[in-house]
C-alpha positions as CSV (number, residue, x, y, z in Angstrom):
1,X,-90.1,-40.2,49.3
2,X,-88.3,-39.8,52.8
3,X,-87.4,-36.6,54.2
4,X,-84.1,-34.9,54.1
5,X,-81.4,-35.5,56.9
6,X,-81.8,-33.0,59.5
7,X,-79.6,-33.5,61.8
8,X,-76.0,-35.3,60.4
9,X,-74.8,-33.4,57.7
10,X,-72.6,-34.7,54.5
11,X,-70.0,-33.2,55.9
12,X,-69.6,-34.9,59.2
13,X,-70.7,-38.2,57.4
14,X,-67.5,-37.1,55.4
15,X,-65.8,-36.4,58.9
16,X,-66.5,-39.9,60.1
17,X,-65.4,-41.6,57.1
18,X,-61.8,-39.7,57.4
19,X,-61.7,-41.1,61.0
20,X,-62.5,-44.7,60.1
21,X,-65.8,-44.4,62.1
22,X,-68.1,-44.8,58.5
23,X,-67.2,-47.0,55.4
24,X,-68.5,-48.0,51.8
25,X,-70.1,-51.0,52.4
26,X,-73.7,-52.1,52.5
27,X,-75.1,-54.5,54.8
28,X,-76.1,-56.5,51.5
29,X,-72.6,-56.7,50.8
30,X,-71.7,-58.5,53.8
31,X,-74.2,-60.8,53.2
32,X,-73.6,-61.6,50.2
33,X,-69.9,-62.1,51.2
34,X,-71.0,-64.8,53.5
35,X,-73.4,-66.4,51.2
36,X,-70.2,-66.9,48.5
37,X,-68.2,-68.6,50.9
38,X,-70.4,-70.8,53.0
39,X,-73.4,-70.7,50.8
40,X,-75.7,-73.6,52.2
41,X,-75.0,-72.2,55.8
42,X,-77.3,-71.8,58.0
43,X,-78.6,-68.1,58.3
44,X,-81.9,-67.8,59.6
45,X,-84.3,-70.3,61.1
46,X,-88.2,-69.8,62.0
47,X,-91.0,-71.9,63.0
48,X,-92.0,-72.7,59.4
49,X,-88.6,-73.3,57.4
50,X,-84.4,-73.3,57.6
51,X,-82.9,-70.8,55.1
52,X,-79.4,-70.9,54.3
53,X,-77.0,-68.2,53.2
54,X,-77.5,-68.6,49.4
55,X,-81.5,-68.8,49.8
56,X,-81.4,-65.8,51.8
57,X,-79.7,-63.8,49.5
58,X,-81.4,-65.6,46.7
59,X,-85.2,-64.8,48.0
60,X,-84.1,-61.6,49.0
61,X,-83.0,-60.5,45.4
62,X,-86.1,-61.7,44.0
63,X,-88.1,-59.6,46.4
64,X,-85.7,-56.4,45.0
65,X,-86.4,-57.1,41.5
66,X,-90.0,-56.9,42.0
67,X,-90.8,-54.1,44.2
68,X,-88.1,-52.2,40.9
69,X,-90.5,-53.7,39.0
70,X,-93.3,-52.2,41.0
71,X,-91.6,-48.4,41.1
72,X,-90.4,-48.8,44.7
73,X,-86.8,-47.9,45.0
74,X,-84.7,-45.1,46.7
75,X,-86.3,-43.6,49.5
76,X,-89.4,-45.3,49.7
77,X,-90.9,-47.2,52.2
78,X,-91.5,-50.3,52.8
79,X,-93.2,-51.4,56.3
80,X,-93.0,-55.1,57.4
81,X,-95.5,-56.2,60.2
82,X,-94.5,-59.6,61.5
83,X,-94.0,-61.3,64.0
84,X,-90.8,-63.2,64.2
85,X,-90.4,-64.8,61.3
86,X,-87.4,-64.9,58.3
87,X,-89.8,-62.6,56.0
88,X,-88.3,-59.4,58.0
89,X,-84.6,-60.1,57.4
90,X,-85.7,-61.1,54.1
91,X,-87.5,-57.6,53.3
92,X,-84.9,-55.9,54.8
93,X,-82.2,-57.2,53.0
94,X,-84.4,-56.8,49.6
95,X,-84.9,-53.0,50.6
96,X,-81.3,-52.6,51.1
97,X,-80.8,-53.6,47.4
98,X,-82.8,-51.1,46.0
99,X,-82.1,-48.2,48.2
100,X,-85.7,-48.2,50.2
101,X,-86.2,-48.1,54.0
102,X,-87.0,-50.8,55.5
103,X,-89.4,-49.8,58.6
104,X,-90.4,-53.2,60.9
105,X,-93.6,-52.6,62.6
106,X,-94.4,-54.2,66.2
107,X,-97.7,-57.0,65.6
108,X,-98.6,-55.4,69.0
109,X,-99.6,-51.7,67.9
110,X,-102.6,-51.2,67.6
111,X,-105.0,-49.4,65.1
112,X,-103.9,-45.8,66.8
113,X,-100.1,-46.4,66.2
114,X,-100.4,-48.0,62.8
115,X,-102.2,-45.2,61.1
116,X,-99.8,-42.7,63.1
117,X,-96.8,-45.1,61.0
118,X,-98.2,-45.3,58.2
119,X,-98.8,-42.2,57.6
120,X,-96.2,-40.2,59.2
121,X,-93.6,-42.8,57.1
122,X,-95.5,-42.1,53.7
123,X,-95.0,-45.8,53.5
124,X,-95.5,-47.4,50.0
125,X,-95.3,-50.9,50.4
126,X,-96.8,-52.8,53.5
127,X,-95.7,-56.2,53.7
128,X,-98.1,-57.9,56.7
129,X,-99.7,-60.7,58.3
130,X,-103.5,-60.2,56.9
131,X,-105.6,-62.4,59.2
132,X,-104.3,-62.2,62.5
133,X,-105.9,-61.3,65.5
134,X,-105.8,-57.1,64.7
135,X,-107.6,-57.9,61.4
136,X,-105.2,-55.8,59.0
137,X,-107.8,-56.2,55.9
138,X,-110.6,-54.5,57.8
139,X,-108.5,-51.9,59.4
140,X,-107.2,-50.9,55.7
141,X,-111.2,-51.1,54.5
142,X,-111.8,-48.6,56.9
143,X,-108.6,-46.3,56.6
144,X,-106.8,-46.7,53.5
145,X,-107.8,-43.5,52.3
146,X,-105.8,-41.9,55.2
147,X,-102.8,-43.1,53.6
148,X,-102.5,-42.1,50.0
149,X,-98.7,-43.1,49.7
150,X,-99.8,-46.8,50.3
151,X,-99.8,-48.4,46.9
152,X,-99.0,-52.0,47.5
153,X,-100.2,-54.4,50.1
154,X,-98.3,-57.7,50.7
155,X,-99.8,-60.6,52.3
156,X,-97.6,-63.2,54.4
157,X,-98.0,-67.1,54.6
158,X,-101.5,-66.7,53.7
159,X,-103.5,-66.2,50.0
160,X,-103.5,-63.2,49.1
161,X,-107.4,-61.4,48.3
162,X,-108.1,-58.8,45.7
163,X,-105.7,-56.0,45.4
164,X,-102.7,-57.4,47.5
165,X,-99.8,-59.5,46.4
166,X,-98.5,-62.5,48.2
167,X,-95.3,-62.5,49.5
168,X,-94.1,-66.3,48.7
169,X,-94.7,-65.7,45.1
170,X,-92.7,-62.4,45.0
171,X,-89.3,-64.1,46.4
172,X,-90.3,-67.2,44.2
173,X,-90.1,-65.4,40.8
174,X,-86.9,-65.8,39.0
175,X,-88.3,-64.4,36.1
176,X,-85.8,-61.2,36.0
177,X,-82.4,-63.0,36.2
178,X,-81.7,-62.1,32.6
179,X,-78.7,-59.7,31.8
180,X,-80.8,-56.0,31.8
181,X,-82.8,-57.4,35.2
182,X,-79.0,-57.9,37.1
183,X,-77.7,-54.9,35.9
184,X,-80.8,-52.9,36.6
185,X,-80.8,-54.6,40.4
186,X,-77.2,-54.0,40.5
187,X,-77.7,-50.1,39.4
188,X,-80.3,-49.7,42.5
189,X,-77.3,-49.7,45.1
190,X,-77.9,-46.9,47.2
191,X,-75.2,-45.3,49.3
192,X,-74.1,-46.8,52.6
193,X,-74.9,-43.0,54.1
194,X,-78.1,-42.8,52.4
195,X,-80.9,-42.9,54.8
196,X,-82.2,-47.3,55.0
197,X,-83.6,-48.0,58.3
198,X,-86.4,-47.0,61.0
199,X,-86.3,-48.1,64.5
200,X,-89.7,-47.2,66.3
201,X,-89.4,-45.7,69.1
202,X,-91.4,-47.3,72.3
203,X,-93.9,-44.5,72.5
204,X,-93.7,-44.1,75.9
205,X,-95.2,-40.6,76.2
206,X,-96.7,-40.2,73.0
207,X,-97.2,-41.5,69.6
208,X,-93.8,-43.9,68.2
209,X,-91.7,-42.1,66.4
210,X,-89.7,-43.5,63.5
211,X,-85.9,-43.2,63.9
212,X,-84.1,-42.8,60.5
213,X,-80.6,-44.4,60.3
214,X,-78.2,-45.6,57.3
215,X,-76.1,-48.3,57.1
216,X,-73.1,-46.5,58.3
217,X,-74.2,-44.1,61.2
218,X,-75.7,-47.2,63.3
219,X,-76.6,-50.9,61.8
220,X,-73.7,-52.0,60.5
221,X,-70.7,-49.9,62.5
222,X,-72.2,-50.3,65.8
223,X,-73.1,-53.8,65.3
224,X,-70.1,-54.7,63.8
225,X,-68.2,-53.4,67.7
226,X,-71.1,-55.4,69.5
227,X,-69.8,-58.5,67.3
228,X,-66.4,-58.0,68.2
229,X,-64.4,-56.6,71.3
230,X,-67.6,-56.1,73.2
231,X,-69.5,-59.7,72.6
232,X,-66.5,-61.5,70.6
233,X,-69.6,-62.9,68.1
234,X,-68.4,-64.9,64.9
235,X,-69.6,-66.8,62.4
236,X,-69.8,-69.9,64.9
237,X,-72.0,-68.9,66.5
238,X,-75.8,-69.0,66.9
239,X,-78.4,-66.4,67.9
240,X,-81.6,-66.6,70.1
241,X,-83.9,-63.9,69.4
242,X,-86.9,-64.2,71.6
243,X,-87.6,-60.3,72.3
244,X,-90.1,-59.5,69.7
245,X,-87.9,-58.2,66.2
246,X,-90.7,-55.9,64.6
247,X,-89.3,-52.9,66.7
248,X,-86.2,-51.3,68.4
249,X,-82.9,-52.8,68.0
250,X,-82.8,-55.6,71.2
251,X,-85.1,-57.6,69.5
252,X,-83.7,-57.3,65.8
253,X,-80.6,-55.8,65.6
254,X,-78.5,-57.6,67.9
255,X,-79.9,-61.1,67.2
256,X,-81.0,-61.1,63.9
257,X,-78.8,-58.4,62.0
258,X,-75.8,-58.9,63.8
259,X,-75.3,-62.6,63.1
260,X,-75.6,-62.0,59.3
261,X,-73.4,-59.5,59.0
262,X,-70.3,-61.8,60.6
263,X,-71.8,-64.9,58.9
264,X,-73.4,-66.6,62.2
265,X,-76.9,-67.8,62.5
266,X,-80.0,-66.6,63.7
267,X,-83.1,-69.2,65.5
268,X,-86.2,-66.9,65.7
269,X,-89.0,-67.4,68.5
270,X,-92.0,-66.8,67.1
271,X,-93.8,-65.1,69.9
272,X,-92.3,-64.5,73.7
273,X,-95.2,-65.4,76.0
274,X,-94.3,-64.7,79.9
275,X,-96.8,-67.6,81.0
276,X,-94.8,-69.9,78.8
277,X,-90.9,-68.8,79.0
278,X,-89.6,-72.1,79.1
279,X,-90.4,-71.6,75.2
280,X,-87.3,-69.5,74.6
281,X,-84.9,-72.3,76.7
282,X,-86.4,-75.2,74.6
283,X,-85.3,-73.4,71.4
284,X,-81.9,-72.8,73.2
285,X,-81.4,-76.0,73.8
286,X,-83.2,-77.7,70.6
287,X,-80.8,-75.3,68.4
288,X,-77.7,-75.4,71.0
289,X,-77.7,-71.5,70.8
290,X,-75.0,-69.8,71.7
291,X,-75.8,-66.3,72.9
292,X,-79.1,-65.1,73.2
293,X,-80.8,-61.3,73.1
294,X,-83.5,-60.3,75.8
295,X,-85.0,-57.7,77.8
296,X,-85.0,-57.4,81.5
297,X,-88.1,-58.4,82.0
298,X,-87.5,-61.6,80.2
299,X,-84.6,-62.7,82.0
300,X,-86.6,-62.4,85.4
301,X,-89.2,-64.5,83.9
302,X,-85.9,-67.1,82.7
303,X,-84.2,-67.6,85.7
304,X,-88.3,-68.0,88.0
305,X,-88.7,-70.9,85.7
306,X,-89.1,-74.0,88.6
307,X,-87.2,-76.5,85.9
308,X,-84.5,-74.5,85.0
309,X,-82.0,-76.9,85.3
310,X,-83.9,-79.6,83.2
311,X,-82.7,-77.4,79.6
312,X,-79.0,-78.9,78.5
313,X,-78.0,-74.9,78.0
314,X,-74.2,-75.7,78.2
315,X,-73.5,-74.1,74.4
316,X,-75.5,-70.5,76.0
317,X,-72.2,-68.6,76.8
318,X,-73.6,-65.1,76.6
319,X,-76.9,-63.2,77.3
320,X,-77.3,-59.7,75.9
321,X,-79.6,-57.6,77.8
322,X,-81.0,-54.7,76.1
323,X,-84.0,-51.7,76.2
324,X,-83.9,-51.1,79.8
325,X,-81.7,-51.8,82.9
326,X,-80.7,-54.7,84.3
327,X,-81.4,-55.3,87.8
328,X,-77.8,-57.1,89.5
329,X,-79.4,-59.5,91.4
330,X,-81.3,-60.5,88.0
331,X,-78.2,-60.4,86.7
332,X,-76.0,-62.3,89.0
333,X,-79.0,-65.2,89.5
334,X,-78.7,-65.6,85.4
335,X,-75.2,-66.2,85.5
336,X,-75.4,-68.7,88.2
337,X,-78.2,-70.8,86.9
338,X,-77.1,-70.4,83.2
339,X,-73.3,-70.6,83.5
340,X,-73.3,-67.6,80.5
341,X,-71.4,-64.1,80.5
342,X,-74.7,-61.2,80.9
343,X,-73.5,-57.8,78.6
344,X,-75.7,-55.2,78.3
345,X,-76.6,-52.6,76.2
346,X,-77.3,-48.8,76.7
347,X,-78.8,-46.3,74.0
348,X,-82.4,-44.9,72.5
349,X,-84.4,-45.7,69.8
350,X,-84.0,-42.1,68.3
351,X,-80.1,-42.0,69.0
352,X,-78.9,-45.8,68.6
353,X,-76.3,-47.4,71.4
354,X,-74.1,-45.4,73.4
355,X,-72.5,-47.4,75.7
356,X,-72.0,-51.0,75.8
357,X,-70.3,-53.6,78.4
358,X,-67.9,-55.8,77.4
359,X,-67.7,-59.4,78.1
360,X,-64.0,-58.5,79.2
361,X,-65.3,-56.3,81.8
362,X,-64.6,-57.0,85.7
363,X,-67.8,-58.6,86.5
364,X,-68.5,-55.5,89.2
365,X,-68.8,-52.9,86.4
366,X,-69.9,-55.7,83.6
367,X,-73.5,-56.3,85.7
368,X,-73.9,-52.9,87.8
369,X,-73.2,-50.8,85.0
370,X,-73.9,-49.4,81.2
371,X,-70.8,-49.6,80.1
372,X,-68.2,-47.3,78.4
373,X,-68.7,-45.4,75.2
374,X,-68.6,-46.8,72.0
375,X,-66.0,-46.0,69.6
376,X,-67.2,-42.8,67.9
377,X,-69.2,-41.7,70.6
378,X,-69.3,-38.6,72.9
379,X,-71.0,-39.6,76.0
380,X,-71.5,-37.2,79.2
381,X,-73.7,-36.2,82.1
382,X,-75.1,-32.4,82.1
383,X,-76.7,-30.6,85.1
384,X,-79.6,-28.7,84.6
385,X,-78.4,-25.8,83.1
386,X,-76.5,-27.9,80.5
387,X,-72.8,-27.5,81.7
388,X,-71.0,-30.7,81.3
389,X,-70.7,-32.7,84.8
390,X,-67.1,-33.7,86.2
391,X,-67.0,-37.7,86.8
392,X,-68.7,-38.8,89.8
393,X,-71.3,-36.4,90.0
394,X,-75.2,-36.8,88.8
395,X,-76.5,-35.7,85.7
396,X,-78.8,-36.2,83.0
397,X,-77.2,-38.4,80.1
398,X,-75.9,-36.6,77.0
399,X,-74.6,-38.3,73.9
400,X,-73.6,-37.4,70.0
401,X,-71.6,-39.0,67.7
402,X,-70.9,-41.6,64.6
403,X,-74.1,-43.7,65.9
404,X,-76.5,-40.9,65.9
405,X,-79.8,-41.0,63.6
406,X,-81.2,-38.7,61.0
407,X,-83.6,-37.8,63.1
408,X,-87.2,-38.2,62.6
409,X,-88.7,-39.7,59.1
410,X,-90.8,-36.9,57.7
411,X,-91.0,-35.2,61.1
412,X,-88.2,-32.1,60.9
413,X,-90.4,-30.2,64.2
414,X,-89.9,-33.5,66.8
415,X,-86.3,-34.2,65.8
416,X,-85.5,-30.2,66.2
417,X,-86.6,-30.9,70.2
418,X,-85.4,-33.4,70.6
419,X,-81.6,-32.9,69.6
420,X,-79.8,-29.7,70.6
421,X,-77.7,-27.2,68.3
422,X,-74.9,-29.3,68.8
423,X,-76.1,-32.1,68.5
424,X,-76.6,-33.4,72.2
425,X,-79.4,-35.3,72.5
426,X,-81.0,-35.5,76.2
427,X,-81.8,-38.5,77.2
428,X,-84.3,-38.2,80.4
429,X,-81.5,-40.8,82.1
430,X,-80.3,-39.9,85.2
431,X,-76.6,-41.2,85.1
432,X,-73.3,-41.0,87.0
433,X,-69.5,-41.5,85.1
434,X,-67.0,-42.9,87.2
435,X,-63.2,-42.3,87.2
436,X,-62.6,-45.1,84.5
437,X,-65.3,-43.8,82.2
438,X,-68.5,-46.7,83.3
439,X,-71.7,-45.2,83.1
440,X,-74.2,-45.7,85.8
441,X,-77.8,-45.4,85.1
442,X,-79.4,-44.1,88.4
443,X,-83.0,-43.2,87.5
444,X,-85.3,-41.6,85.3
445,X,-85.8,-37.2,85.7
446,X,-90.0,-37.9,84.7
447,X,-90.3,-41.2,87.0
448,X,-88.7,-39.4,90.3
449,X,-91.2,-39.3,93.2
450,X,-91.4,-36.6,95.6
451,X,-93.0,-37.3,98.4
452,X,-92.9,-34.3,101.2
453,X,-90.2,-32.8,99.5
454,X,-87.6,-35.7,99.3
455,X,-86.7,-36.9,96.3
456,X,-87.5,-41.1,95.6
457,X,-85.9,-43.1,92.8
458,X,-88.1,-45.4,91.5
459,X,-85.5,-47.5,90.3
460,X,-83.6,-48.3,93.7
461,X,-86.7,-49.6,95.1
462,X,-87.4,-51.6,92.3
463,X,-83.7,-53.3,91.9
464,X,-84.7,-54.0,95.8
465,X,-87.8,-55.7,95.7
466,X,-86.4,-57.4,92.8
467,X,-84.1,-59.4,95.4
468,X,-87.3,-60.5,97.1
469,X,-87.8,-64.1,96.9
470,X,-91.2,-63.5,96.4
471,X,-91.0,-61.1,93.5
472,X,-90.7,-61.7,90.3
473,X,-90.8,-59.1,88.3
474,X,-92.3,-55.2,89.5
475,X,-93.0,-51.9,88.9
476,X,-92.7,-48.6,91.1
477,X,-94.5,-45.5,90.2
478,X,-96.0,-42.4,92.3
479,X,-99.4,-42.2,93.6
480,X,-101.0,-39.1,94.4
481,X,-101.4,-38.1,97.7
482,X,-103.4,-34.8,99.4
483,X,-101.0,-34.4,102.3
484,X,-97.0,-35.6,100.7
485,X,-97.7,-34.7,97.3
486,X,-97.1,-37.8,96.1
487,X,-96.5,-41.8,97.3
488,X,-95.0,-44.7,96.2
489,X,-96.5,-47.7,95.4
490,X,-95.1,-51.1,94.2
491,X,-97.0,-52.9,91.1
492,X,-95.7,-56.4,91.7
493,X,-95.9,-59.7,90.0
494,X,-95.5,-62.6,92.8
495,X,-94.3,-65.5,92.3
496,X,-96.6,-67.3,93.3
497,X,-100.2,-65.9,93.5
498,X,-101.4,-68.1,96.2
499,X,-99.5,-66.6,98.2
500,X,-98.2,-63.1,97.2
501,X,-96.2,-61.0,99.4
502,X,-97.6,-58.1,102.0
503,X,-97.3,-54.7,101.6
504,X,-96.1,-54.4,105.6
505,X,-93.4,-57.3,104.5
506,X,-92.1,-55.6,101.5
507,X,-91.5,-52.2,103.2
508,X,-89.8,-53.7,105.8
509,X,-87.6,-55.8,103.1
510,X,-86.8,-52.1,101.0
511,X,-85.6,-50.8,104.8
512,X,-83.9,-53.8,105.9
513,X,-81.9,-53.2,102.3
514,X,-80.7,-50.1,103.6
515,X,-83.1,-47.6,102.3
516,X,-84.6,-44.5,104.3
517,X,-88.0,-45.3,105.4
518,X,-89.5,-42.6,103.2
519,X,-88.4,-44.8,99.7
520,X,-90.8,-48.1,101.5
521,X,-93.8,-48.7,99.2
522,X,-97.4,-47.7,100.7
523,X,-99.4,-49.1,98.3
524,X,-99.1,-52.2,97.1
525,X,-101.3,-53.7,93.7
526,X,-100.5,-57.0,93.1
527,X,-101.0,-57.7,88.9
528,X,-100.3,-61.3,87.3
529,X,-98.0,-59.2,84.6
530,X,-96.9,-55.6,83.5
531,X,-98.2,-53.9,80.8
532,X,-95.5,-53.0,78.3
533,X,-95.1,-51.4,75.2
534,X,-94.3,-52.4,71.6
535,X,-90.9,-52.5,73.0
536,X,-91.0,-54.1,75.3
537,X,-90.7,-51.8,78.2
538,X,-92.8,-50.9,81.2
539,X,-95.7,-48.7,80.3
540,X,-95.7,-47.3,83.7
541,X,-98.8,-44.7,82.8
542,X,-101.0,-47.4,82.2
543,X,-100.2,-48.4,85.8
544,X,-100.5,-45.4,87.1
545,X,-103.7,-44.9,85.6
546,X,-105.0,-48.6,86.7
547,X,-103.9,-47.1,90.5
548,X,-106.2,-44.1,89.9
549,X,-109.2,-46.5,88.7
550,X,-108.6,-48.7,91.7
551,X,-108.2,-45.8,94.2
């Protein structure tokens, strides 16, 4: 069973309900709203199969009735490893209907994070790929007893061996549409405040964590702003989700999620693989998509594609960026060479979004900032001591509010340092507000460099060398140094590796773009990609550790 709420209280749930922020729907129930008017529309598509509204909710019910008929219901778990395929909308949905959480786990964690998952979520279903290149069956041979919540494994697209179910049968059996089996699947409706959905954080510095939202606080009133004044998304249109879906909310959330909820559509890209991006503007084009969900480093690897121009992408009208800041230049180049509106999205795994642009923003603020706050949400820079900032002056980046988690599944100790007594939570981002209420993200307080006692943002030198033309996509850490404490040095993925740029020519490029000479990179490693996490951003102490190997 899932742990208590720790952090949002009944009563402000109440508060926010008063104030229109919270309301008494499921997301089920805006489903299944869409599936009664448009029924054989499409919802979801994959690489294996189309599923319309009425499948989707059909498949999805079936999966409810049996994991009732299995014991799992309210406040359970149920874990979905996948990769991006209609089986995690499907679970999701099916979890919604019988009050479980649904937790999606990244097909890129490996046997460390799993077990740390698993455990930590007391999970009690696991619906996963079996046979893949982690080898699920042998990892559970070896550690299923270090999860004695686990009752039920669930195999995917695949026949299922002793002791584990198969997925395709489950959401083929109809057997339970009699009278008692509706109302008993009817009587399973949780609460929309009750606790439904994990998002993973990246795991950055440490173990992922599992983020523990409801329906209200997060995926369904956050989403349902993103679908209107910010991105103006309906039920015309079509989603490309190419960021990987089993973690975070770029890759699920926004593509996936928030098309169903409005009645759109949702094309799925299996897996995103940097070496072949022109993937993700094939099914763009083959499904005449018209918005798509990505991550930064995805759009730099977009826009270096040589044949850009061959993809008829004249239905793309807007590109959602999402999970870590967009460089402008990266920004502008995309809106040039795709002809669509870039909006982008600004929150935390453990906290959900906190600011968003809108695609009625002045295209300065629209692609050089964050955003403003969302509706229902307090957002403000604090100096060190914690004393709110004035706008227009540096500070780390605060925010509380109707969009806040739980906290941490089964984890009361990490969520009580993470959040303050009132609620704050502190993000690490280094951020300045402006007089109309924009949020800037300026750097990180952990990444800063200090060499000789000035202070280096890694993130100014890395939206420089990003302007580069023989940069595609880079990474800026510190190096250690006996004399200056510390130095910077550039991790950068050329464009072409014939002939990748100098170090002596990129420091003169970061000076030429106005910099101080002290923020030019002195060590250069040139990498054919950066390593990233299960969400998808940088793992920059994996490069900093491949500098210490090298030095």
């Amino acid at each position: 069973m899932s742990a208590q709420p720790t952090i949002l209280s009944p009563e402000a749930g109440e508060s926010y309900r008063k104030a229109g922020l919270w309301g008494d729907r499921l997301i089920v129930d805006h489903v299944d709203a869409h599936a009664r008017r448009a029924p054989h529309k499409l919802a979801i598509a994959d690489s294996r199969e189309t599923i319309d509204y009425f499948e989707l909710v059909r498949r999805s019910e079936n999966l409810a009735a049996g994991m009732l008929a299995l014991g799992v219901g309210p406040g359970d778990t149920i874990a979905v490893r996948a990769p991006n395929w209609a089986e995690l909308p499907i679970s999701h949905l099916a979890a919604n209907r019988v009050g479980a959480i649904f937790l999606p786990l990244s097909t890129g964690f490996g046997a460390t994070e799993l077990s740390h998952l698993l455990a930590k979520s007391r999970a009690r279903v696991l619906i996963t790929t079996p046979d893949d290149e982690f080898g699920v069956r042998d990892f559970l041979k070896k550690q299923r007893s270090h999860f004695p919540d686990l009752q039920y494994v669930v195999c995917l697209r695949t026949t299922p061996v002793t002791d584990e179910l198969a997925f395709d049968e489950l959401v083929r059996d109809n057997t339970w549409r009699t009278l008692p089996g509706v109302e008993r699947l009817a009587a399973s409706r949780s609460h929309p405040d009750a606790p439904s959905h994990v998002m993973v954080s990246s795991g950055t510095t440490g173990l992922p964590k599992c983020s523990l939202f409801c329906d209200n606080n997060t995926l369904v009133k956050v989403l349902l702003q993103y679908c209107g004044s910010v991105a103006n998304v309906g039920s015309d249109d079509i989603a490309a989700a190419i960021a990987p879906a089993g973690t975070g909310a770029t890759g699920y959330n926004y593509p996936i999620l928030a098309p169903l909820l409005v009645g759109g559509s949702t094309i799925m890209l299996e897996h995103w693989r940097g070496s072949h991006a022109d993937d993700a503007l094939r099914l763009i084009e083959t499904h005449r998509c018209t918005y798509a969900v990505v991550v930064p480093t995805q759009l730099s690897k977009l826009i270096a594609i040589p044949h850009v121009k061959d993809f008829d992408l004249s239905r793309l009208r807007l590109i959602t960026n999402s999970g870590a800041k967009l460089p402008v230049s990266v920004a502008e180049a995309a809106e040039r060479l795709f002809g669509a509106v870039i909006q982008s999205v600004y929150g935390c795994s453990e906290a959900g979004a906190a600011t968003m642009t809108s695609v009625t923003d002045r295209p300065e603020k629209r692609l050089a900032t964050a955003g403003r706050a969302l509706v229902g949400q307090e957002v403000v820079v604090k100096n060190e001591t914690g004393v709110i900032l004035s706008r227009n002056q540096i500070g780390e980046v605060c925010w509380r509010g109707a969009n806040k988690s739980y906290g941490f599944l089964n984890d009361p100790e990490s969520t009580r340092l993470v959040w303050d007594a009132e609620g704050w939570i502190n993000s690490g981002d280094l951020g300045i507000i402006d007089d109309e209420g924009y949020l800037s993200i300026v750097g990180r307080k952990k990444d800063m460099i200090i060499r000789g006692g000035q202070n280096i943002n890694p993130r100014a030198i890395e939206e420089a060398l990003l302007r580069h033309p023989g940069v595609v996509d880079v990474a800026v850490t510190a190096a250690s140094d006996p004399v200056l404490g510390e130095r910077v040095c550039a991790f950068v993925v050329p464009r072409s590796s014939n002939e990748p740029p100098t170090l002596a020519e990129l420091s003169r490029f970061v000076i030429a773009e106005g910099h101080a000479k002290w923020n030019r990179p002195e060590i250069l490693v040139i990498v054919d990609d950066l390593p990233r996490n299960a969400g998808g951003k940088v793992d920059k102490s994996r490069l900093i550790a491949l500098q210490r190997s090298a030095a």
